[in-house]
TORGU-945415 format. One record per residue (C-alpha): z negated, x, y negated. Coordinates in nm, 3 decimals, decimal comma. Layout:
[drenkol [Z X Y]]
...
This chain:
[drenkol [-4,728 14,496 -5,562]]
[drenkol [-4,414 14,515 -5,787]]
[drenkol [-4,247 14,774 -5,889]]
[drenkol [-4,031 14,765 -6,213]]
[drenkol [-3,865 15,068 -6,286]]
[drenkol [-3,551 15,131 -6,595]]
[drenkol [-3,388 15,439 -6,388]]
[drenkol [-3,463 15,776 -6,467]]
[drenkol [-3,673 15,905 -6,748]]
[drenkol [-3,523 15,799 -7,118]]
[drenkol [-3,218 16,025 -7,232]]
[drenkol [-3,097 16,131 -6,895]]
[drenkol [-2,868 15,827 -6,845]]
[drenkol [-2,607 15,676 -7,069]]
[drenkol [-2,664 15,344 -7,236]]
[drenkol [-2,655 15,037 -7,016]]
[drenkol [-2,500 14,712 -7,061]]
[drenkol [-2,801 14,448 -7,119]]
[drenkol [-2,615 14,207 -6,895]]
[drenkol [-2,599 14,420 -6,594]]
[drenkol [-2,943 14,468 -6,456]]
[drenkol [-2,972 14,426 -6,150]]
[drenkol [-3,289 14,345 -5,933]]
[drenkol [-3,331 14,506 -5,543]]
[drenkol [-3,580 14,289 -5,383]]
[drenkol [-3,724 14,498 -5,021]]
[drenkol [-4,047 14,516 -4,860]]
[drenkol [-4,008 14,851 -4,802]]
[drenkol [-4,143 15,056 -5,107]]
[drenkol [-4,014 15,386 -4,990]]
[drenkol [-3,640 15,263 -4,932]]
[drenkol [-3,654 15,071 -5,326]]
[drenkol [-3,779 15,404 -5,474]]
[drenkol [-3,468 15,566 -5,283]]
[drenkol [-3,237 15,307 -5,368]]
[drenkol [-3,392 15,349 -5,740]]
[drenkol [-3,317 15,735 -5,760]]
[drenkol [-2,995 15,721 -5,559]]
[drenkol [-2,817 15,422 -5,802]]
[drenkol [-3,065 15,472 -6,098]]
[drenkol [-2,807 15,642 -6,290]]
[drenkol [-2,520 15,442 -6,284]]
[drenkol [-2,703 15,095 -6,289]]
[drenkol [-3,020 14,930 -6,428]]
[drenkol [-3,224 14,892 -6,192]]
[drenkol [-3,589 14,729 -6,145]]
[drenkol [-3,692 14,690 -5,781]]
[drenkol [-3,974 14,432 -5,661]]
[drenkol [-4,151 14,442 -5,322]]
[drenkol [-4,141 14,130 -5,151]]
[drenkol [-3,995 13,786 -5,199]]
[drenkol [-4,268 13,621 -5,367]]
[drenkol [-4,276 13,933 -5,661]]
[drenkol [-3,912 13,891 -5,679]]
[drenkol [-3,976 13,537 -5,825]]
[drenkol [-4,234 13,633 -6,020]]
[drenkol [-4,023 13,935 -6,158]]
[drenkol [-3,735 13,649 -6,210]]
[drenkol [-3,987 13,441 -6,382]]
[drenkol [-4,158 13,746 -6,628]]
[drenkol [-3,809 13,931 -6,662]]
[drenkol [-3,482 13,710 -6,600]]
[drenkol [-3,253 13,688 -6,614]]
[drenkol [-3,049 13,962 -6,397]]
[drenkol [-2,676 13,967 -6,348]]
[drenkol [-2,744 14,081 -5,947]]
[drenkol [-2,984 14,016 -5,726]]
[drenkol [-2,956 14,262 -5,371]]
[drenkol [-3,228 14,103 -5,145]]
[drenkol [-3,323 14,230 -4,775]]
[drenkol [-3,269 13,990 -4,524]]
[drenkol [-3,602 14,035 -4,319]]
[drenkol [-3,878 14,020 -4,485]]
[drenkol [-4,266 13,895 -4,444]]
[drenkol [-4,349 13,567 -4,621]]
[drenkol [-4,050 13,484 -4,731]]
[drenkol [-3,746 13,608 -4,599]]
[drenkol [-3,415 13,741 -4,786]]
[drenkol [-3,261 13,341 -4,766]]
[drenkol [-3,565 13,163 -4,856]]
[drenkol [-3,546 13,408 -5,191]]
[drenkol [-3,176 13,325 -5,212]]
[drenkol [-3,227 12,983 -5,180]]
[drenkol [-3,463 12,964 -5,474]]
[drenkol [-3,287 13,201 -5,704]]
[drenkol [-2,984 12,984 -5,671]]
[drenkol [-3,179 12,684 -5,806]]
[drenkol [-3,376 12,899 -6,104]]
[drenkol [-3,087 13,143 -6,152]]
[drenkol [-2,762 13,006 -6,028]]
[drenkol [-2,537 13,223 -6,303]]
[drenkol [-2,754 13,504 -6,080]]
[drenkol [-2,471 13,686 -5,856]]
[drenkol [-2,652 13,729 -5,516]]
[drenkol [-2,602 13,991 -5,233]]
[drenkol [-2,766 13,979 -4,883]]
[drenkol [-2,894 14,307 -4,766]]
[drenkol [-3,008 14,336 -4,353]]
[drenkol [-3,052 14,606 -4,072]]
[drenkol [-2,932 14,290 -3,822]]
[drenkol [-2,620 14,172 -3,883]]
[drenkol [-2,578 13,873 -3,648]]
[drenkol [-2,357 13,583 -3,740]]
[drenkol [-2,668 13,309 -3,760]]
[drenkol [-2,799 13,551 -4,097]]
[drenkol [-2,449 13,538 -4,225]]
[drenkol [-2,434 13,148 -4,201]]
[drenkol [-2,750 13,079 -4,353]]
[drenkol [-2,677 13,325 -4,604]]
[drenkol [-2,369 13,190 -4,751]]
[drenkol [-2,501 12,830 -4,671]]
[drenkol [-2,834 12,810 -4,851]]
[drenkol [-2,797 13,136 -5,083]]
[drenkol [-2,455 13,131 -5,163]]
[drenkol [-2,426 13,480 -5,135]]
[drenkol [-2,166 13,712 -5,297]]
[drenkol [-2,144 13,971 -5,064]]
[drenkol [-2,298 14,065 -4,749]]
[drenkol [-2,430 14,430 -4,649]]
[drenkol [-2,552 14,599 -4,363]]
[drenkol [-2,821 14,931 -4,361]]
[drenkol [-2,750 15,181 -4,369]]
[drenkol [-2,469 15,118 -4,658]]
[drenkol [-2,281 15,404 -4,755]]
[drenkol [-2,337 15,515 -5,134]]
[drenkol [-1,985 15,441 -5,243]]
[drenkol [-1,968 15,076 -5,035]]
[drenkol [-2,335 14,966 -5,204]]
[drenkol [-2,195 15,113 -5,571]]
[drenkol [-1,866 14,969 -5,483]]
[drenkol [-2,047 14,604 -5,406]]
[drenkol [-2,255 14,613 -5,717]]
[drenkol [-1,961 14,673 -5,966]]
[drenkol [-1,792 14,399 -5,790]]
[drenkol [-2,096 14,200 -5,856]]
[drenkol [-2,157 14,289 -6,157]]
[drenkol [-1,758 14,183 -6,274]]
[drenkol [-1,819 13,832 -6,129]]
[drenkol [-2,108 13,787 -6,305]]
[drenkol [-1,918 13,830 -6,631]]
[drenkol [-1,624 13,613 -6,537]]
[drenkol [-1,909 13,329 -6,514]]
[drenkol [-2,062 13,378 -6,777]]
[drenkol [-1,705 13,449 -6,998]]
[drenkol [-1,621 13,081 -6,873]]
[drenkol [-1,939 12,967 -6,889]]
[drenkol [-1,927 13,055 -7,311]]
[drenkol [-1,551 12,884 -7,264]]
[drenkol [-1,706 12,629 -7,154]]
[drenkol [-2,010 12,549 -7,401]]
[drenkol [-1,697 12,603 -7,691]]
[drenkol [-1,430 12,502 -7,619]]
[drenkol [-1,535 12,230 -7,395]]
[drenkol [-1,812 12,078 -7,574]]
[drenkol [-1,601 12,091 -7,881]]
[drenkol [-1,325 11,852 -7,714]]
[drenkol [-1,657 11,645 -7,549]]
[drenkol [-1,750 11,625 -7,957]]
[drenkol [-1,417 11,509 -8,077]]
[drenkol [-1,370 11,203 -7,847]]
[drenkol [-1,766 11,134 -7,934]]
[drenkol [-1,674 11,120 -8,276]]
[drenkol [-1,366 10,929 -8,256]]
[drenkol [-1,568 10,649 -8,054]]
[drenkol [-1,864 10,675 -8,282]]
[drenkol [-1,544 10,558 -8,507]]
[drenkol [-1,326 10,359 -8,338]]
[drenkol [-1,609 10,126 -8,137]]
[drenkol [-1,963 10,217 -8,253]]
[drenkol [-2,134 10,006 -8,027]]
[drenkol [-2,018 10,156 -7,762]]
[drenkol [-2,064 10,449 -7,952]]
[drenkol [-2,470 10,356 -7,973]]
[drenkol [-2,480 10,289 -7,630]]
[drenkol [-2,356 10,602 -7,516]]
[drenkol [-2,570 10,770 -7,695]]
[drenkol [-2,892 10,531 -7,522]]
[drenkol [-2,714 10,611 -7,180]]
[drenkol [-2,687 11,014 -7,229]]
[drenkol [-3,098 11,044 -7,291]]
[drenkol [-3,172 10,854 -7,007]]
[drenkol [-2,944 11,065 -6,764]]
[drenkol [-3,063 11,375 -6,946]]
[drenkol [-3,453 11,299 -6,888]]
[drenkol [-3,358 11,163 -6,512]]
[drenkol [-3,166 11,502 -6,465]]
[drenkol [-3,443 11,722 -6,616]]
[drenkol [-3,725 11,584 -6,406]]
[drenkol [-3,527 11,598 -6,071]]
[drenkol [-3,417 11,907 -6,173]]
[drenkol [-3,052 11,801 -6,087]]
[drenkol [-2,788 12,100 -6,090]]
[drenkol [-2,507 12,100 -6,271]]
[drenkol [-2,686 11,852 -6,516]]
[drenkol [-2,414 11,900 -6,808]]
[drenkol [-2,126 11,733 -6,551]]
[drenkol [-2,413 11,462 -6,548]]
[drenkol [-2,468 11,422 -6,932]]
[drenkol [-2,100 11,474 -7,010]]
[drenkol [-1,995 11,174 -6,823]]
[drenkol [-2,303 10,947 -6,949]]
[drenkol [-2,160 11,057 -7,309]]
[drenkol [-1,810 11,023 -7,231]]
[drenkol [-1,891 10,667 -7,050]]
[drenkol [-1,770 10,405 -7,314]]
[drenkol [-1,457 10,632 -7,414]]
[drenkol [-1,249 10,391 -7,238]]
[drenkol [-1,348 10,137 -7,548]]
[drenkol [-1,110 10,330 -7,780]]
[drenkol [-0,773 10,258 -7,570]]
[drenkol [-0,919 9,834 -7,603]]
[drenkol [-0,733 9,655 -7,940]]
[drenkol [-0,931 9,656 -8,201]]
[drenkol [-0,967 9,249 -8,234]]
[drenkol [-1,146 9,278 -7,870]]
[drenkol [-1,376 9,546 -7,961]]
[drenkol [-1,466 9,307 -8,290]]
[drenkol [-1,554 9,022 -8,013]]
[drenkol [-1,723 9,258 -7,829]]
[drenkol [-1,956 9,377 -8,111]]
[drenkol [-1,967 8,983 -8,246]]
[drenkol [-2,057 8,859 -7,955]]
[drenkol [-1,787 8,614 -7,948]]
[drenkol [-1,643 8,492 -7,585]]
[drenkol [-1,356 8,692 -7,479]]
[drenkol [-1,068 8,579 -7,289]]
[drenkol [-0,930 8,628 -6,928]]
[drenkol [-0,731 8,892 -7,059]]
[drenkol [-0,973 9,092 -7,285]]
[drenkol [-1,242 9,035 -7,047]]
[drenkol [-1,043 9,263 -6,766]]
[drenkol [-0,963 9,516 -6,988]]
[drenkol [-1,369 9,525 -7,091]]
[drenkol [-1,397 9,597 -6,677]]
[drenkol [-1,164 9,794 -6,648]]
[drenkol [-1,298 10,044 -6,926]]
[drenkol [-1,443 10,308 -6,716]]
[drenkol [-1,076 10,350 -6,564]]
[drenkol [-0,944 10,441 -6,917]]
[drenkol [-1,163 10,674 -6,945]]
[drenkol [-1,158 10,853 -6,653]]
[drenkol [-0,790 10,873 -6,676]]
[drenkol [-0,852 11,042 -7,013]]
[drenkol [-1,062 11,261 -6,879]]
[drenkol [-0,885 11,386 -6,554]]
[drenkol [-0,599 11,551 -6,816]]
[drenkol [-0,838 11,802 -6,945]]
[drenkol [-0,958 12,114 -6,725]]
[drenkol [-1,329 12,112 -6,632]]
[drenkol [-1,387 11,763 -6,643]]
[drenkol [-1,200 11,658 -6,362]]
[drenkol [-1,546 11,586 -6,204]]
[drenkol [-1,688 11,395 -6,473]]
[drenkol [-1,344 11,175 -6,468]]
[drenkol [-1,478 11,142 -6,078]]
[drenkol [-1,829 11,069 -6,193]]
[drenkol [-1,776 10,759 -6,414]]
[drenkol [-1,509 10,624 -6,151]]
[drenkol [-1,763 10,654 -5,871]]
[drenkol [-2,015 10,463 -6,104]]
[drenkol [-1,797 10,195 -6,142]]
[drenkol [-1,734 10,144 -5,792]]
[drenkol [-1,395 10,270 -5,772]]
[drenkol [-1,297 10,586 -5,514]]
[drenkol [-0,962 10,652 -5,459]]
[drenkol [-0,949 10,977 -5,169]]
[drenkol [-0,640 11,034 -5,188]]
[drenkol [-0,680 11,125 -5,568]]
[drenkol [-0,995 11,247 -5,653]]
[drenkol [-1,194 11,455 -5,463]]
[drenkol [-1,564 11,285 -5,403]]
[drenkol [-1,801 11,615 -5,382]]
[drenkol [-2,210 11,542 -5,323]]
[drenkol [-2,298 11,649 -5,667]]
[drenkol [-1,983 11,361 -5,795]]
[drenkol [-2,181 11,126 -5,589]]
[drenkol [-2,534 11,254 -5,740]]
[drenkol [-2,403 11,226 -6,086]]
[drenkol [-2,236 10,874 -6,005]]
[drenkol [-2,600 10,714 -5,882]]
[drenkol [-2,772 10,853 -6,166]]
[drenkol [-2,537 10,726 -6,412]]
[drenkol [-2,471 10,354 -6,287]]
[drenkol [-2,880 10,337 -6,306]]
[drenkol [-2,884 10,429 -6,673]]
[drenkol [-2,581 10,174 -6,714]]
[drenkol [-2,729 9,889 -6,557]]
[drenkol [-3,081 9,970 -6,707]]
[drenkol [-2,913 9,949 -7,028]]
[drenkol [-2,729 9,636 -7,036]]
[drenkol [-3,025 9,471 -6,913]]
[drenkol [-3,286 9,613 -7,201]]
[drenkol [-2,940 9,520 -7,461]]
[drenkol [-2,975 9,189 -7,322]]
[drenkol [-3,323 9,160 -7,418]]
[drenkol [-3,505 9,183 -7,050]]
[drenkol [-3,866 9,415 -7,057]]
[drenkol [-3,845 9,745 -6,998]]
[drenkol [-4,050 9,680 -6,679]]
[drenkol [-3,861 9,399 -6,559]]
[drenkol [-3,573 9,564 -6,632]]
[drenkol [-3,717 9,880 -6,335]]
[drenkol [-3,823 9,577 -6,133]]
[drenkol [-3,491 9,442 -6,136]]
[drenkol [-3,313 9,789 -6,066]]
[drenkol [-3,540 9,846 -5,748]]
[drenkol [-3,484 9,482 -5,620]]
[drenkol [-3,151 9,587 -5,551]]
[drenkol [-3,209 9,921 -5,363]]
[drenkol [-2,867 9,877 -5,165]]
[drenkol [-2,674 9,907 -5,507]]
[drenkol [-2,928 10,170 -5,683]]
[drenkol [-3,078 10,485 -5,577]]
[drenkol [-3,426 10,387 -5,519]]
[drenkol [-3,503 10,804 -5,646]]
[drenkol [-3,358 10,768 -5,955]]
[drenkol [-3,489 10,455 -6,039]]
[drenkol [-3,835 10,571 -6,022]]
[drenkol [-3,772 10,887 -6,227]]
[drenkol [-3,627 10,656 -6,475]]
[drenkol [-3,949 10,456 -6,470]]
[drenkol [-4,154 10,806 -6,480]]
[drenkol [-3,972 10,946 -6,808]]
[drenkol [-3,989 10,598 -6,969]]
[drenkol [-4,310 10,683 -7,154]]
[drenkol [-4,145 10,998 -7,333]]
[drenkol [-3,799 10,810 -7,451]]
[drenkol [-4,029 10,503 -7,543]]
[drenkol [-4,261 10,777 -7,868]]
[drenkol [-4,302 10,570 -8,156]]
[drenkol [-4,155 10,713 -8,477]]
[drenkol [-3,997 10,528 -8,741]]
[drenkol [-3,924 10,599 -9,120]]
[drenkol [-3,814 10,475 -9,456]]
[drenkol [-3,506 10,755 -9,616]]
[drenkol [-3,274 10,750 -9,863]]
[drenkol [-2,902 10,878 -9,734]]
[drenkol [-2,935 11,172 -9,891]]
[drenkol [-3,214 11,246 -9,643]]
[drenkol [-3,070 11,223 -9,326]]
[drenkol [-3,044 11,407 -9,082]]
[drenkol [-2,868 11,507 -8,722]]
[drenkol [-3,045 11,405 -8,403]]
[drenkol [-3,202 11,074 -8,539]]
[drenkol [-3,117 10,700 -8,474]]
[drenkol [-3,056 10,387 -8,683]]
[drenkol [-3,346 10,144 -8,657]]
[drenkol [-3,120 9,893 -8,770]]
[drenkol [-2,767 9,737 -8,775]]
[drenkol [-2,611 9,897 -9,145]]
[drenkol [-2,452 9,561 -9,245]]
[drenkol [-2,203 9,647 -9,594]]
[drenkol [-2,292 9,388 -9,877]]
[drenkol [-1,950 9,177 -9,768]]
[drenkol [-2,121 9,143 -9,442]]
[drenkol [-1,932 9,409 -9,234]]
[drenkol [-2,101 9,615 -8,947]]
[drenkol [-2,125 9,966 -9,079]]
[drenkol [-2,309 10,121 -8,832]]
[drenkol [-2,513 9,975 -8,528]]
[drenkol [-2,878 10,072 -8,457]]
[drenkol [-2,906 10,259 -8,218]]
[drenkol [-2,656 10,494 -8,318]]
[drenkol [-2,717 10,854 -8,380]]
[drenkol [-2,709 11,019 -8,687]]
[drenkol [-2,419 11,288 -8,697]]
[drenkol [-2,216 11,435 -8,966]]
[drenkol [-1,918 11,204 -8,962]]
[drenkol [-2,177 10,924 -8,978]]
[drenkol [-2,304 11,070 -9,283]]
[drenkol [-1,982 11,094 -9,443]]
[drenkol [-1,910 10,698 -9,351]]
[drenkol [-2,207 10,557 -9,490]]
[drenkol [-2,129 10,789 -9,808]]
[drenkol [-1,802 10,634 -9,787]]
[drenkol [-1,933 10,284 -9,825]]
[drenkol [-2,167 10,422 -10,121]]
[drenkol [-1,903 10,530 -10,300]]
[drenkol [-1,668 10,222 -10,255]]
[drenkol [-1,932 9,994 -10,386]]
[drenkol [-1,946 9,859 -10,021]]
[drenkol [-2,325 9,924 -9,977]]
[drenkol [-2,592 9,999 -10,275]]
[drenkol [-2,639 10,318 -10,403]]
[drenkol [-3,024 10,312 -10,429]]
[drenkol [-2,957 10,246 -9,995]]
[drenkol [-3,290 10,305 -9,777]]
[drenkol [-3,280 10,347 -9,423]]
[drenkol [-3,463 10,286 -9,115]]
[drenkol [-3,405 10,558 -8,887]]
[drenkol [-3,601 10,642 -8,549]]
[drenkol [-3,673 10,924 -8,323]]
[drenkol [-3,499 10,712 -8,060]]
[drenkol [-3,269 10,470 -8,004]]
[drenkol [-3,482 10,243 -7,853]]
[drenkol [-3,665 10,155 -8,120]]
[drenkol [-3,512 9,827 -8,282]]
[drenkol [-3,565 9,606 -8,598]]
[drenkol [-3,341 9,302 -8,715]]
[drenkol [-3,039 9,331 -8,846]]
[drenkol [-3,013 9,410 -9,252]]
[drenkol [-2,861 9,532 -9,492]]
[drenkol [-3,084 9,765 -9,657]]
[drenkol [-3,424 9,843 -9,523]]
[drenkol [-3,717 9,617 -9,687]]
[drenkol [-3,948 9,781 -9,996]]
């Protein structure tokens, strides 16, 4: 049975904050109904009996800014609840609640559940109150940096996108390939932290923009490079993660793309599992990518990632072969500029009517892509009457041209 209950009856309590509900979790339906009228006025409260309606409250009503869970419980005890909240809920600030407490419960606890604060029955009013304001101010600080994060952040993310869409847009194109395959490999294996992951497969090629120009031109013409440019080409991913490592928050993606490229220094960067989590899934995506580039099969291009088990994570190559199917949906049309739009992919290499690379296919279609190709419109550098070839994905290629066929 679970009990959901809003505090006392409607005008007896003063408005409450809709990000500070809070969810006690007990199999002991007379102790949540006193918990309920005890704290019912000073907190939002709905109450669920039992670890497995906890989830299912979680699942029907979530998200809650605190989660108070007893520690002994039938079925599934207060850490097994703990454990999954952290994985469905992890912005979820989670205290431990027990009639027992022995150092083993404490352990496990703050191991598995990564609990917040731990408290023993009977609590005194003031000490539980005391524990869920506390709570309830930590919860805001996360999510406070968390919005910090999705601005501020992902605006600086967007600006070094944008000026390597500019600066080197084949590397531009293939960050773009590398980012959906680490999102779809993160998704299914329902990675945490999965932004650190897709950050770093975006932010992968940003080492291209400290490379001189005439290099990135061999680069995108194929031409051979020499000694020189050639280590500088290898040593790309250390660019960027020396980029990277100057701006707060994404000192771990900076760790991420060195880790992928083989390169761990200990004394300078500190190698965490979900670094090396991020690192595996991201040198998979890499090397699956310059293989299909290079014109191998998508299959042989899995077959060849899983020959080498001792230098790829046998795991995530087999995800990668699982969400193949969905990055691979057909979907390709005929527009004029006019008509494009953000979130779809050249079909095509944009080749300017003096025979200079535009835009390479694969390349997604964002706002200061737009404004290029209107650019080269308006200098008489491509037609005005221009069609395009764009795709739902990347992966979808045609020959190089100029303007699409009639």
């Amino acid at each position: 049975m679970t009990t959901i209950a809003n505090g006392p009856n409607p005008g007896s309590t003063p408005p409450r904050e809709t990000d500070a509900r809070i969810l006690l979790v007990d199999d002991d339906p007379l102790l949540l109904e006193c918990l309920r009228r005890v704290h019912g006025a000073s907190f939002d409260i709905v109450t669920a009996q039992g670890g497995r309606a906890a989830l299912r409250v979680l699942e029907l009503d979530g998200p809650f800014a605190v989660v108070v869970v007893d520690r002994q419980m039938p079925e599934m005890d207060g850490v097994k609840v703990l454990e999954q909240l952290r994985r469905i809920c992890p912005d979820t600030v989670r205290i431990m609640l027990t009639g027992q407490a022995d150092i083993d419960s404490a352990i496990q606890a703050v191991n598995r559940g990564e609990v917040f604060r731990f408290l023993t029955k009977p609590c005194a009013r003031e000490d539980f109150e005391g524990a869920l304001e506390a709570a309830i101010r930590q919860y805001r600080l996360q999510r406070a940096e968390r919005d910090l994060l999705e601005k501020t952040l992902r605006g600086s993310v967007q600006v070094l996108v944008d000026v390597l869409s500019l600066v080197a847009p084949t590397a531009f194109a293939r960050a773009n390939r590398v980012h959906r395959y680490v999102a779809r490999i993160a998704r299914r294996m329902q990675l945490l932290n999965a932004w650190q992951y897709e950050t770093a497969a975006l932010l992968s090629q940003i080492g291209y923009v400290a490379l001189p120009r005439r290099t990135i031109e061999h680069l995108e013409s194929g031409a051979t490079l020499s000694p020189a440019e050639a280590d500088m080409v290898r040593r790309h991913p250390l660019l960027a993660r020396d980029v990277l490592c100057a701006i707060p928050r994404l000192e771990k993606v900076a760790a991420i793309l060195a880790v992928a490229a083989g390169v761990e220094d200990a004394d300078e960067w500190s190698i965490t599992s979900d670094v090396r989590i991020g690192a595996r899934v991201l040198a998979v995506a890499l090397e699956f990518d310059r293989l299909v580039s290079a014109g191998i099969a998508q299959s042989a291009a899995i077959a060849d990632l899983e020959s080498r088990n001792t230098s790829f994570d046998r795991d995530v190559v087999a995800t990668l072969n699982e969400v193949l199917p969905e990055l691979n949906q057909p979907g390709v049309r005929t527009i004029e500029v006019g008509e494009l739009e953000d979130g779809w992919f050249l079909a095509h290499d944009l080749v300017s009517l003096a025979g200079d690379l535009v835009a390479r296919r694969g390349q997604e279609i964002t706002h200061h892509l737009r404004a290029r190709i209107e650019n080269h419109v308006a200098l008489g550098e491509l037609p005005e009457d221009l069609l395009l070839r764009v795709a739902e994905n990347p992966e979808l290629r045609e020959p190089s041209l100029a303007v699409a066929p009639d």
